[in-house]
N, C-alpha and C positions, 0 to 999 in steps of 0.2 A: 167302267173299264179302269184297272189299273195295271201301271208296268213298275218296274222300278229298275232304274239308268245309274249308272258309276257316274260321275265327275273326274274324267279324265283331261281335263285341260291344266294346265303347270297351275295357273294364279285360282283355280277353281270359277264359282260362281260370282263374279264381280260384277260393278256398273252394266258395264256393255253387255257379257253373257244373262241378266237380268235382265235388258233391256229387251233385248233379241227375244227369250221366252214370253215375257209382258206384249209385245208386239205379234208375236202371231195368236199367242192363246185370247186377244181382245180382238181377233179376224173371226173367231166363232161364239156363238151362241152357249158354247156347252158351260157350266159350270166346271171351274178347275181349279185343284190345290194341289200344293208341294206337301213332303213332309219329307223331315229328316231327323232323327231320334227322337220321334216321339213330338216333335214341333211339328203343326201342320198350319199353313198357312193357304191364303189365297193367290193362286198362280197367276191371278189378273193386276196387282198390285206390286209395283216394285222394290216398293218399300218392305211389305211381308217377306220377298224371293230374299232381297236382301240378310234381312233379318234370319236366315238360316245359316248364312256363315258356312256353304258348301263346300268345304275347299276340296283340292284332289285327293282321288282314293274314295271320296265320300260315295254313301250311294242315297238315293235318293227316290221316295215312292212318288209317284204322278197321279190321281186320279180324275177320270172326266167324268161328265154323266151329263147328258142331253144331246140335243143337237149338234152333228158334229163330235160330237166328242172319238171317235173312230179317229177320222181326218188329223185330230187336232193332238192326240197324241202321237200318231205318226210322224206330222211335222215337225214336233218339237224334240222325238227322236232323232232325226236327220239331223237336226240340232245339234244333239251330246254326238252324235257319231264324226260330226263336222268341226268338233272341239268348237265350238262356237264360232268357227268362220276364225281363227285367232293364228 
């Protein structure tokens, strides 16, 4: 499954909103990566989320695939639509 989510929060994807994604997407089983212009990384790692440098405006693709993965990008929509809880 993929969706692809704006980066609507002022500071974008920083510490904390990295933090927040790494933490739920390591509550499932599924296999999951970010990408963002052509950079795709492992969404289970905070150092890779990091490393895309999401700021606002950005958009950003999701991919899951296995168990969970339904669940798991749902959650981590609630997510972007919750500005990261910020």
């Amino acid at each position: 499954m993929t969706i692809a989510l704006q980066v609507r929060n002022e500071l974008g994807i920083h510490a904390r909103p990295a933090q927040h994604i790494v933490k739920i997407a390591s509550r499932h089983k599924a296999e999951f990566f970010i990408e963002k212009d052509g950079n795709r990384v492992n969404g289970k790692s905070i150092m890779g989320v990091l490393m895309l440098a999401a700021e606002q405006g950005s958009t950003v693709t999701l991919t899951a695939d296995g168990e969970g993965a339904e669940e798991l990008l749902r959650e981590i929509q609630t997510l972007f639509d919750a500005h990261f809880y910020e």
